[in-house]
C-alpha positions, -999 to 999 in steps of 0.1 A, spaced: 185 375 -232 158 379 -209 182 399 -182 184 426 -214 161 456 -214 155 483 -242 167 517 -236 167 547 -256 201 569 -254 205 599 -275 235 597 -299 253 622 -318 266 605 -351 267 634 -375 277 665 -383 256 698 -397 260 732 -409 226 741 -394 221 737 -357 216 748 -324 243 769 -305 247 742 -276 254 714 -302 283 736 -316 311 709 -323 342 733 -318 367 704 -333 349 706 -365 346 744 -365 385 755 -357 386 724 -388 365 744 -412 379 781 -404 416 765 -408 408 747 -438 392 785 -455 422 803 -443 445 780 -459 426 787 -491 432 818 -489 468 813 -484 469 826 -447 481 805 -419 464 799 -383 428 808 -371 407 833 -386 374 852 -377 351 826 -374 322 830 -399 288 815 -400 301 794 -431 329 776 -404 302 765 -379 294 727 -377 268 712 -352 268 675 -339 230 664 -346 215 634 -325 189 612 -328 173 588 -304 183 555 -306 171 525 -289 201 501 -275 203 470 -245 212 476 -214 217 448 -187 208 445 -151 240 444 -130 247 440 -90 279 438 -70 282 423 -38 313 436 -22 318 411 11 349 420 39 361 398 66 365 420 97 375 398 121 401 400 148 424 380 126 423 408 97 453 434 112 450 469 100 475 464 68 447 434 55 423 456 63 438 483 42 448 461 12 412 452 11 394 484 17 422 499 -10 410 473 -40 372 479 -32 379 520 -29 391 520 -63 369 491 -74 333 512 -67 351 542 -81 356 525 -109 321 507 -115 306 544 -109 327 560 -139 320 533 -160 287 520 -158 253 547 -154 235 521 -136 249 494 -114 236 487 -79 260 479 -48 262 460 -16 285 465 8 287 438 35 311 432 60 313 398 84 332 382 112 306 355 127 279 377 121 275 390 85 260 427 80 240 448 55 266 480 58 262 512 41 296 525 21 309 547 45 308 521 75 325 493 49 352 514 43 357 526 83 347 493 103 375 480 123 381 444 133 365 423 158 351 388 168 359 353 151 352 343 111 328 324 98 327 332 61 295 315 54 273 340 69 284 366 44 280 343 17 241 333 34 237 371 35 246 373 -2 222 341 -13 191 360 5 195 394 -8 199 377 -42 165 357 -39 150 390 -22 160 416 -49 185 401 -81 166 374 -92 198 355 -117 175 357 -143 172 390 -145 202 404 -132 239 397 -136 251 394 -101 288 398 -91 304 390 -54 339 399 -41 351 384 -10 385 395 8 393 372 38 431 363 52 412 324 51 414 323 86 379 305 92 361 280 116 371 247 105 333 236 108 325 262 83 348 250 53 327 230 42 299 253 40 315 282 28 328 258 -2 293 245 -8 276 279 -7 303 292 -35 298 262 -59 257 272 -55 266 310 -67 287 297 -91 257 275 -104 236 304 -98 214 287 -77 209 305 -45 177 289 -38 194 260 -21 204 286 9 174 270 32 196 238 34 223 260 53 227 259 93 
């Protein structure tokens, strides 16, 4: 509950016969001129009258809206060829296209890794090429410290996607597994305890 926060939205949830010319429902209007000219025993659209117009009224309305932040994470190492590369910059291309139609306010992180993990801006995420070894880890480590930094779990619903062929250090297994189990427990704060 607490990651909830009021809003107030307009909403249009009737109609009137009275209203102001930039409110003009047209679907209702056509409706009403139709429906008189069909009194009158005369088919189609007629001259439309001031007794066809309708207007959508609105009032303010206060609703919930919650606190959302995607973590989008690529592996770009030398291992990911340019048809992985393409798969996965495809299914995030159409994922933040998506997220943007669909949701007013949702904040994004793009962040691309190989040993290194970085902080990228969109248009380098979706035109970095590959390079260097893989150690997933340091893009989940990157993910744990922006969450403690800015998208506290208890305000904020906090979603990560990581593409990867799997092709990582051995040594880092363990700690990539360990890391995911934390953000599945939403409990980033254990990240100090990571190499």
């Amino acid at each position: 509950k607490e990651k909830l926060q009021k809003v107030k939205t307009i909403v249009y949830e009737d109609i009137s016969k009275k209203g102001i010319i930039s409110n003009l429902n047209k679907k209702k209007t056509l409706y009403e001129n139709i429906k008189r000219q069909a009194a009158k025993k005369v088919k189609g659209i007629g001259k439309i009258v001031d007794d066809d117009l309708r207007f959508k009224t609105w009032k303010e309305k206060e609703t919930y809206k919650t606190n959302a932040s995607v973590f989008l994470l690529m592996d770009r190492s030398g291992s990911m060829d340019t048809e992985k590369r393409y798969i996965c910059k495809s299914f995030f291309f159409w994922m933040v296209n998506f997220l943007r139609l669909k949701y007013n306010e949702v904040e994004i992180n793009f962040i691309a890794h190989d040993t290194a993990a970085y902080l990228v801006d969109e248009k380098e995420f979706f035109t970095i090429s590959s390079s260097g070894g893989t150690m997933c880890s340091s893009a989940l480590k990157m993910t744990h410290k922006i969450i403690l930094e800015k998208y506290n779990p208890d305000k904020w619903n906090n979603y990560v996607f990581h593409f990867t062929d799997g092709e990582n250090w051995e040594s880092d297994n363990n700690i990539y597994l360990e890391m995911i189990n934390n953000l599945l427990c939403e409990d980033p704060k254990k990240i100090d305890n990571y190499p």
